[in-house]
ChimeraX commands (.cxc) that place a marker at each C-alpha (Angstrom):
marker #1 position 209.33,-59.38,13.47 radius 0.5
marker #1 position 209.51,-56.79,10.31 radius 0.5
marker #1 position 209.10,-53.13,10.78 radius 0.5
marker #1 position 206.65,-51.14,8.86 radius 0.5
marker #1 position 203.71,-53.40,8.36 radius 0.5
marker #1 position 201.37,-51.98,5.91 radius 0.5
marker #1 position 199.02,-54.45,4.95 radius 0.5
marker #1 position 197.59,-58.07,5.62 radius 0.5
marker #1 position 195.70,-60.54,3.73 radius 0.5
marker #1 position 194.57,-63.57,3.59 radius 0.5
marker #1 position 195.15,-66.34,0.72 radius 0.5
marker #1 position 195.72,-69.59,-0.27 radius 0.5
marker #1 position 198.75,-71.75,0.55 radius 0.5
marker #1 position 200.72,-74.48,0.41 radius 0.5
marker #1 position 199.15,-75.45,3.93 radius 0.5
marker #1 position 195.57,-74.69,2.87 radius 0.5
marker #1 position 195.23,-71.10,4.05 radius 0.5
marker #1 position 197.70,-68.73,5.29 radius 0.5
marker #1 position 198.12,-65.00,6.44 radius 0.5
marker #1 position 200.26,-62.65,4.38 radius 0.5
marker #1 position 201.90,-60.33,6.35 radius 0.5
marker #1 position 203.58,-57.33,4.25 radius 0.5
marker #1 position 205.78,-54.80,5.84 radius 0.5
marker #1 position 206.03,-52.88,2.56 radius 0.5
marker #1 position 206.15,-49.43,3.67 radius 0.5
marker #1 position 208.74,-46.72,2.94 radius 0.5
marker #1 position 207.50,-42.93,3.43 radius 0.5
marker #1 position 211.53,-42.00,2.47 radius 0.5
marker #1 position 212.05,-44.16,0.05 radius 0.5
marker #1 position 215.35,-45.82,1.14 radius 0.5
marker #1 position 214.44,-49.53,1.39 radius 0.5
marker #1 position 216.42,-51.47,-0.65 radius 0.5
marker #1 position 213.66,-54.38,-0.33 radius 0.5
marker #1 position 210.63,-54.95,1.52 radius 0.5
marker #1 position 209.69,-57.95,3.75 radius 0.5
marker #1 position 206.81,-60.53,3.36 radius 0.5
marker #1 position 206.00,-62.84,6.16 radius 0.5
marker #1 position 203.86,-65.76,5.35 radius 0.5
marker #1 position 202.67,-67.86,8.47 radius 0.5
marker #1 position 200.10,-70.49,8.16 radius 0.5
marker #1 position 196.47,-69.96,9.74 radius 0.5
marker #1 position 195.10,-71.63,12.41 radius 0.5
marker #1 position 191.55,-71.53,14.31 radius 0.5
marker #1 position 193.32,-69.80,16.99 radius 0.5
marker #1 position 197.39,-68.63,17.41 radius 0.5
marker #1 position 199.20,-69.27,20.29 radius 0.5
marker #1 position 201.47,-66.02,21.59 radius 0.5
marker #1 position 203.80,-66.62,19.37 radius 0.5
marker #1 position 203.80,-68.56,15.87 radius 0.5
marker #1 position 206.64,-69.75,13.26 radius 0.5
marker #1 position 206.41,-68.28,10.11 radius 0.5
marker #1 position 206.25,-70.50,6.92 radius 0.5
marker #1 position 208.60,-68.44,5.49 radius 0.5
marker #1 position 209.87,-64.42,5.29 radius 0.5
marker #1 position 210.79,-63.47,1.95 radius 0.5
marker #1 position 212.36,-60.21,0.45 radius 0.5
marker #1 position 211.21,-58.32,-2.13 radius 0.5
marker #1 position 212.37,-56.17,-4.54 radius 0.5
marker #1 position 210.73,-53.74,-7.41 radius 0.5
marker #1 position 210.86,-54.65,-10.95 radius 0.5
marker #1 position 212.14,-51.04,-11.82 radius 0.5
marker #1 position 214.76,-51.14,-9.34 radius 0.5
marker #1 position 213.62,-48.03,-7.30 radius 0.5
marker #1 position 212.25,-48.16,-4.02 radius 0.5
marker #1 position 208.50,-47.13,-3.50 radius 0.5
marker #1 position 206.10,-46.48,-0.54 radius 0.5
marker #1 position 203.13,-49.10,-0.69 radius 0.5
marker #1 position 200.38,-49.69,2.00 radius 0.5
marker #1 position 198.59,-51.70,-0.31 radius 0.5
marker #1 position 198.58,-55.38,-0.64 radius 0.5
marker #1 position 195.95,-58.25,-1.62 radius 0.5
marker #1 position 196.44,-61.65,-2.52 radius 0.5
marker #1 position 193.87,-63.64,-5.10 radius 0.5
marker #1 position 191.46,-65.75,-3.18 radius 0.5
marker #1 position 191.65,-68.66,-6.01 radius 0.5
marker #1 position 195.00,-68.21,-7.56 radius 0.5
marker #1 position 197.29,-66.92,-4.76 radius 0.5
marker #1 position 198.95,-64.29,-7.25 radius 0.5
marker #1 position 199.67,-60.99,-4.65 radius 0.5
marker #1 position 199.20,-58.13,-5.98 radius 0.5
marker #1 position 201.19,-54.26,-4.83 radius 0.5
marker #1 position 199.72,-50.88,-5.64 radius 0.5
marker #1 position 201.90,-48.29,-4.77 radius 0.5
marker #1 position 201.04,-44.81,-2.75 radius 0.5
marker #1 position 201.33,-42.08,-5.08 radius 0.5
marker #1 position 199.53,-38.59,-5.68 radius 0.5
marker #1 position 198.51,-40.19,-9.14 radius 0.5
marker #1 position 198.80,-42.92,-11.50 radius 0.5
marker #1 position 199.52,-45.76,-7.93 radius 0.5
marker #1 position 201.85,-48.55,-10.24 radius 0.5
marker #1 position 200.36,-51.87,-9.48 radius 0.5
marker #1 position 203.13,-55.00,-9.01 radius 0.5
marker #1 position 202.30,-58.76,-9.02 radius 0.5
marker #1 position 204.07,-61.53,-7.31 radius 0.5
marker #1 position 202.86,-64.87,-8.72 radius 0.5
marker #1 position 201.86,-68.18,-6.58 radius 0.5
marker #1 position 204.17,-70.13,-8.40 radius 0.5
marker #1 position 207.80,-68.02,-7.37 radius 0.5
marker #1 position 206.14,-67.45,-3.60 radius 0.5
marker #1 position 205.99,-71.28,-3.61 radius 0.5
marker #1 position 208.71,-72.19,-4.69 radius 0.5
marker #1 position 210.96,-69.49,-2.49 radius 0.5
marker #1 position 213.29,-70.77,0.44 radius 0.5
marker #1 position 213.35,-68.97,3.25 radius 0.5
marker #1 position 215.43,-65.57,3.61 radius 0.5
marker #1 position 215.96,-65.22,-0.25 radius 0.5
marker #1 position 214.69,-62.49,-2.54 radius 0.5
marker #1 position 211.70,-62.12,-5.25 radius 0.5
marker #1 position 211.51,-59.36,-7.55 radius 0.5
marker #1 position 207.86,-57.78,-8.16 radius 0.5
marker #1 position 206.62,-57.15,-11.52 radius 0.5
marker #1 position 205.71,-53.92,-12.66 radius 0.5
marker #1 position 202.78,-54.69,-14.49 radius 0.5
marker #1 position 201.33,-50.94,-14.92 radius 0.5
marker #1 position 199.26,-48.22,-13.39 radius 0.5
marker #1 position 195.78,-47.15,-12.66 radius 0.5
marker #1 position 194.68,-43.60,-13.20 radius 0.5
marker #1 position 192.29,-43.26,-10.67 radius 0.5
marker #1 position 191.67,-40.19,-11.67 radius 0.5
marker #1 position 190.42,-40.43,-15.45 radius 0.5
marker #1 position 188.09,-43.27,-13.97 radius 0.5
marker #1 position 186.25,-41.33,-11.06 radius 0.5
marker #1 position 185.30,-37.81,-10.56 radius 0.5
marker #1 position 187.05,-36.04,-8.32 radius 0.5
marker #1 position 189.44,-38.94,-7.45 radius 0.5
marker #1 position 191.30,-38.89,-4.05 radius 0.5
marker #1 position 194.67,-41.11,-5.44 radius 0.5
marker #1 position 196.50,-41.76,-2.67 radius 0.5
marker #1 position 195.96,-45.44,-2.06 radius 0.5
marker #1 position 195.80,-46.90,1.55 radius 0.5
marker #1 position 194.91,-50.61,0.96 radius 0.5
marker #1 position 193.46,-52.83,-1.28 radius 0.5
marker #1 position 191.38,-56.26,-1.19 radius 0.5
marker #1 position 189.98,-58.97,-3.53 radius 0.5
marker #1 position 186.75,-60.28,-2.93 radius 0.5
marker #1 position 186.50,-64.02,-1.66 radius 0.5
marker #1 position 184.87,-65.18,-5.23 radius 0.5
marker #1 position 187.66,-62.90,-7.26 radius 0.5
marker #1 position 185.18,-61.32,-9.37 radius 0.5
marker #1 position 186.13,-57.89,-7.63 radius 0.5
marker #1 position 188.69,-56.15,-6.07 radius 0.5
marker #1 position 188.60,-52.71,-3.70 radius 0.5
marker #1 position 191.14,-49.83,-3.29 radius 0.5
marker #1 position 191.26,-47.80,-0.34 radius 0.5
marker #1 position 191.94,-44.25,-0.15 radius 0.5
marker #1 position 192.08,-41.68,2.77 radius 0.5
marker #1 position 188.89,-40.60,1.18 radius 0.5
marker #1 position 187.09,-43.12,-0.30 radius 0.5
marker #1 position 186.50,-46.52,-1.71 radius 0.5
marker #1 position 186.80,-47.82,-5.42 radius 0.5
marker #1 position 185.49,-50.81,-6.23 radius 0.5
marker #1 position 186.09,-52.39,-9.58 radius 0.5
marker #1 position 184.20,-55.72,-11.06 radius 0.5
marker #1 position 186.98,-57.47,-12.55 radius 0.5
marker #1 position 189.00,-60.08,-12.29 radius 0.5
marker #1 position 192.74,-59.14,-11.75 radius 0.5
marker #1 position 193.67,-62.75,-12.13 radius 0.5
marker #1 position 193.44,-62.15,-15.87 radius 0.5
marker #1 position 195.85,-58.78,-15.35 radius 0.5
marker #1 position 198.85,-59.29,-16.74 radius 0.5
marker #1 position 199.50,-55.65,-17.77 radius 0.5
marker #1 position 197.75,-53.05,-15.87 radius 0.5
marker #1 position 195.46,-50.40,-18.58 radius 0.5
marker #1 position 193.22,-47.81,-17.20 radius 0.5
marker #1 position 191.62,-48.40,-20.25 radius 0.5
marker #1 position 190.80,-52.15,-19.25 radius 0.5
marker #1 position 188.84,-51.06,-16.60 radius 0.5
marker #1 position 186.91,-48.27,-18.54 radius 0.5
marker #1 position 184.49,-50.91,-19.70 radius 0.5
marker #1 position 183.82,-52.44,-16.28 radius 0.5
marker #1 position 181.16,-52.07,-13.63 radius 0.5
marker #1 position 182.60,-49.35,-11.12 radius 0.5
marker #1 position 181.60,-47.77,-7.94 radius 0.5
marker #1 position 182.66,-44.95,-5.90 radius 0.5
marker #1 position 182.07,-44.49,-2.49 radius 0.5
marker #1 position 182.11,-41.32,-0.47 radius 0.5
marker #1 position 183.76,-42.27,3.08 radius 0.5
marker #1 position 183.25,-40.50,6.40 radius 0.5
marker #1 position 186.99,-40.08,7.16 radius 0.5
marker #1 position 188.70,-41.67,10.20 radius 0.5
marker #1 position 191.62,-40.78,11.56 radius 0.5
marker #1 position 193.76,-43.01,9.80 radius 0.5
marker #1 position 192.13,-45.21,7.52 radius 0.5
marker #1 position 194.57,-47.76,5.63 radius 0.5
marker #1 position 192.83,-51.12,5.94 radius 0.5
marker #1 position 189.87,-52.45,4.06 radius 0.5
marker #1 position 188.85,-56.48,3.78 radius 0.5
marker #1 position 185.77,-58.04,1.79 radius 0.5
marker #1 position 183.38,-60.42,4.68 radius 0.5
marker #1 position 183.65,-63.82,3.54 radius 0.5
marker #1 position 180.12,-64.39,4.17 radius 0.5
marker #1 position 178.76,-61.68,2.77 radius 0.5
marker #1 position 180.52,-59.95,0.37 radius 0.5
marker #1 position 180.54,-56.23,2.20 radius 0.5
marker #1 position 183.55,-53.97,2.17 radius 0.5
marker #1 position 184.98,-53.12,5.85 radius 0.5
marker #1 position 187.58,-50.41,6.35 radius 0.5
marker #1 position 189.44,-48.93,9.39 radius 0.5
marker link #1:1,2 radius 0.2
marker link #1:2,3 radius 0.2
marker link #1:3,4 radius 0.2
marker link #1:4,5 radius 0.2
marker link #1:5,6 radius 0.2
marker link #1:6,7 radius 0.2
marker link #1:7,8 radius 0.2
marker link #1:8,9 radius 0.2
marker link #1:9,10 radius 0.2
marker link #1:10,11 radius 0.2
marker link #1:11,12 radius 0.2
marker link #1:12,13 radius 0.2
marker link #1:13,14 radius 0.2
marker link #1:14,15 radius 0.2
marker link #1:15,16 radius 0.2
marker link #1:16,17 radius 0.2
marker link #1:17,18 radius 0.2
marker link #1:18,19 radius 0.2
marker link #1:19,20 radius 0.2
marker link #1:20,21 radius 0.2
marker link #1:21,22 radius 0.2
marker link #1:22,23 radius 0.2
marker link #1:23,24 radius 0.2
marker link #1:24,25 radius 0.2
marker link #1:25,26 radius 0.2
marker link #1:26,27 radius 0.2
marker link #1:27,28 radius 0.2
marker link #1:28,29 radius 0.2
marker link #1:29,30 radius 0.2
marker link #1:30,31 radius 0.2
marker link #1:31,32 radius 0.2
marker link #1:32,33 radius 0.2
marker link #1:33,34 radius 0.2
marker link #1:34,35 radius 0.2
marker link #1:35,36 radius 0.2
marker link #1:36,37 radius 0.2
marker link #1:37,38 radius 0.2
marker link #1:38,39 radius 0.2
marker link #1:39,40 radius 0.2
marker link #1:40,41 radius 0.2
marker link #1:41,42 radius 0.2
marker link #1:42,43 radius 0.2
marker link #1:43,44 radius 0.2
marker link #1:44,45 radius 0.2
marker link #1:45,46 radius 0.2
marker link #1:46,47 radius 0.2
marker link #1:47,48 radius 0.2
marker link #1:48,49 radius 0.2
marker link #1:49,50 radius 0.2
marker link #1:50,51 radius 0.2
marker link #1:51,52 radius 0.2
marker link #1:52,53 radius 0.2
marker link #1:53,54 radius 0.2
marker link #1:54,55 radius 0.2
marker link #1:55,56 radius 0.2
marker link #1:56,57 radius 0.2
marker link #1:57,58 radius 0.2
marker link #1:58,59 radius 0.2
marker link #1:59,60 radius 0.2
marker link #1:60,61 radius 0.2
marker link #1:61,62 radius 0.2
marker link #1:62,63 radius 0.2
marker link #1:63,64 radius 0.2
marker link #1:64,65 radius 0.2
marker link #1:65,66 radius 0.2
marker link #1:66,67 radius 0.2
marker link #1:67,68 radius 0.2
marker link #1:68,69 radius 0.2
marker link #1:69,70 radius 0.2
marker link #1:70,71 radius 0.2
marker link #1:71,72 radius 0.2
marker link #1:72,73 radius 0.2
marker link #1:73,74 radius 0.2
marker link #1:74,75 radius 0.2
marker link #1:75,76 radius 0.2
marker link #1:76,77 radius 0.2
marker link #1:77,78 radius 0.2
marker link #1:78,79 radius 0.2
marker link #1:79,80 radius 0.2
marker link #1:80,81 radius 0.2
marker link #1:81,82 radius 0.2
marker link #1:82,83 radius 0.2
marker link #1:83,84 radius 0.2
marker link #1:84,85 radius 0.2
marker link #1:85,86 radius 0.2
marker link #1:86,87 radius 0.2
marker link #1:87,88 radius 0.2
marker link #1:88,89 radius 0.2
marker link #1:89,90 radius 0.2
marker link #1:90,91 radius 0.2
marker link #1:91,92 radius 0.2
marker link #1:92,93 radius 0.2
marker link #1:93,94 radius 0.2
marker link #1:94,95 radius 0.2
marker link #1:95,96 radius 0.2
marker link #1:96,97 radius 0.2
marker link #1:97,98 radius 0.2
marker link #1:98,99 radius 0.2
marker link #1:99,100 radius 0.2
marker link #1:100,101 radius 0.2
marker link #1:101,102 radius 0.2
marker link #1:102,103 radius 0.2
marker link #1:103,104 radius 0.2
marker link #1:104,105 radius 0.2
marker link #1:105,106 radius 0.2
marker link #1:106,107 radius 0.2
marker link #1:107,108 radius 0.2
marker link #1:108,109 radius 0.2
marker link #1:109,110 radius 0.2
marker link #1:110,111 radius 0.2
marker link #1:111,112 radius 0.2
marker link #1:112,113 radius 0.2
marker link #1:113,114 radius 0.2
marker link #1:114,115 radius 0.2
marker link #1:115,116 radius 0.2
marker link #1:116,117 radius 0.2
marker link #1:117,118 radius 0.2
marker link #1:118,119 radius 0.2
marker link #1:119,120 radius 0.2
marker link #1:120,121 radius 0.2
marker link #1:121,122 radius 0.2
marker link #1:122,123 radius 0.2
marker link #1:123,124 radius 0.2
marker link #1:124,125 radius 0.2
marker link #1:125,126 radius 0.2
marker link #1:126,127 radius 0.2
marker link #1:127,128 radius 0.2
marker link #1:128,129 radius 0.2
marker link #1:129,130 radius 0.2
marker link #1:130,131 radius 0.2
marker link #1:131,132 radius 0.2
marker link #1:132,133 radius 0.2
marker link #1:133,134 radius 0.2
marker link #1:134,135 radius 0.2
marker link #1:135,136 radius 0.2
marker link #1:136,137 radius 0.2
marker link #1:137,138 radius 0.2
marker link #1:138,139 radius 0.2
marker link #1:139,140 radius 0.2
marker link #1:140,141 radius 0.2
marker link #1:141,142 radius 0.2
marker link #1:142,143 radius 0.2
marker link #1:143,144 radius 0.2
marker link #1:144,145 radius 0.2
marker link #1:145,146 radius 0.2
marker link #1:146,147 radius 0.2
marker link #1:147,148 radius 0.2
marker link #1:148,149 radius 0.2
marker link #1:149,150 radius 0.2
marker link #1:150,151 radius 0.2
marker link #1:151,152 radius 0.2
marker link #1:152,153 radius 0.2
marker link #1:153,154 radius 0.2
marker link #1:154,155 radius 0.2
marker link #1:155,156 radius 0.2
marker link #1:156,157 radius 0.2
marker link #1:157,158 radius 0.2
marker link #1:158,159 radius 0.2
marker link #1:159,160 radius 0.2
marker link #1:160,161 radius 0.2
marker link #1:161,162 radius 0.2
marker link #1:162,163 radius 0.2
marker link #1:163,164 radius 0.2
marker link #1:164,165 radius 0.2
marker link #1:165,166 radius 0.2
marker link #1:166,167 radius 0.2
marker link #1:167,168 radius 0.2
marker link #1:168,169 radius 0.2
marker link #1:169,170 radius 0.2
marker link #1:170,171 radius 0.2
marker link #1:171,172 radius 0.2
marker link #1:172,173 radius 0.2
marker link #1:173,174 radius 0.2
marker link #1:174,175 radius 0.2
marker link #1:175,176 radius 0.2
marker link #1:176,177 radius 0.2
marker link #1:177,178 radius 0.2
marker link #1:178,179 radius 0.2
marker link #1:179,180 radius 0.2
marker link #1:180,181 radius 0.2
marker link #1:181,182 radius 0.2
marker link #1:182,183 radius 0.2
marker link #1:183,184 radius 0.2
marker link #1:184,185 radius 0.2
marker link #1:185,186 radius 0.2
marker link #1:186,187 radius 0.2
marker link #1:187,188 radius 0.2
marker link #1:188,189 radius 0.2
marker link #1:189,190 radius 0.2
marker link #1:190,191 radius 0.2
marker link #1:191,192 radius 0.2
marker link #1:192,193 radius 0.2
marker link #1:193,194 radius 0.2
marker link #1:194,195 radius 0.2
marker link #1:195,196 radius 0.2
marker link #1:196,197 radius 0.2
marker link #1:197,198 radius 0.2
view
């Protein structure tokens, strides 16, 4: 099974709904790719389940980063990377269409489609991002930091380059976390909408 496991998500599929299983970590910065396991969901896994696929993936730029941050888009099954950095996290995309239509074992590279400035959007912004979600209906998405929680009203289906400035314009909200321990996981409730974190 990969090593370093950052981040998991849930998303659309070729077999209806499937788990996303990133192992996209690198606190020294030596990986020459990362790992994403894609395995199929079911009402309720056995000990052990067969991946759909594992693919590798590389960085548009060519440089290896640390990322504990993954989501995929509920309706379009674009997944999106944002990078852990003490500013300016770079987001990547990895479209439906080139997860699809990977075989097993190869190699996708991830687009560098920007960064967000955290910072110039919220007072007193904590930067270092932990995790990431999309809501179910994709009108929102949440970052996680070790500190708080960003939430943006937008869309990032239509994000094809990533502009601080796009999201100037856009219903925000930050929220002030009681820290844990080690917070780097945070998930929308399908049936509600809330944010949950650990």
């Amino acid at each position: 099974f990969p090593s370093d496991i950052e981040d998991l998500a849930v998303g659309p599929c070729a077999a209806g709904s499937c788990l996303y299983v990133g192992a996209i970590g690198d606190n020294n910065l030596v990986r020459p790719s990362v790992k994403l396991t894609i395995v199929a969901e079911v009402d309720a896994f056995p000990a052990m389940e067969e991946a759909v696929k594992q693919i590798n993936l590389k960085y548009g730029d060519g440089r290896a980063h640390n990322c504990e941050a993954m989501a995929v888009h509920p309706l379009t099954g674009d997944i999106f990377f944002l990078t852990k950095a003490s500013s300016d996290p770079h987001v990547y995309k990895l479209t439906a269409q080139a997860v699809a239509s990977a075989v097993n074992g190869s190699t996708l590279t991830m687009k560098d489609i920007g960064t967000i400035d955290l910072g110039a959007l919220f007072e007193s912004a904590d930067e270092t991002v932990t995790g990431m979600a999309i809501a179910p209906t994709g009108n929102k998405f949440a970052i996680l930091t070790y500190s708080e929680i960003y939430e943006f009203s937008f869309d990032l289906s239509f994000w094809q380059t990533a502009y601080t400035s796009q999201l100037l314009n856009v219903e925000r909200t930050q929220y002030k976390l009681r820290r844990l321990k080690q917070q780097e996981a945070i998930a929308y409730d399908s049936h509600n909408g809330s944010l949950h974190y650990t």
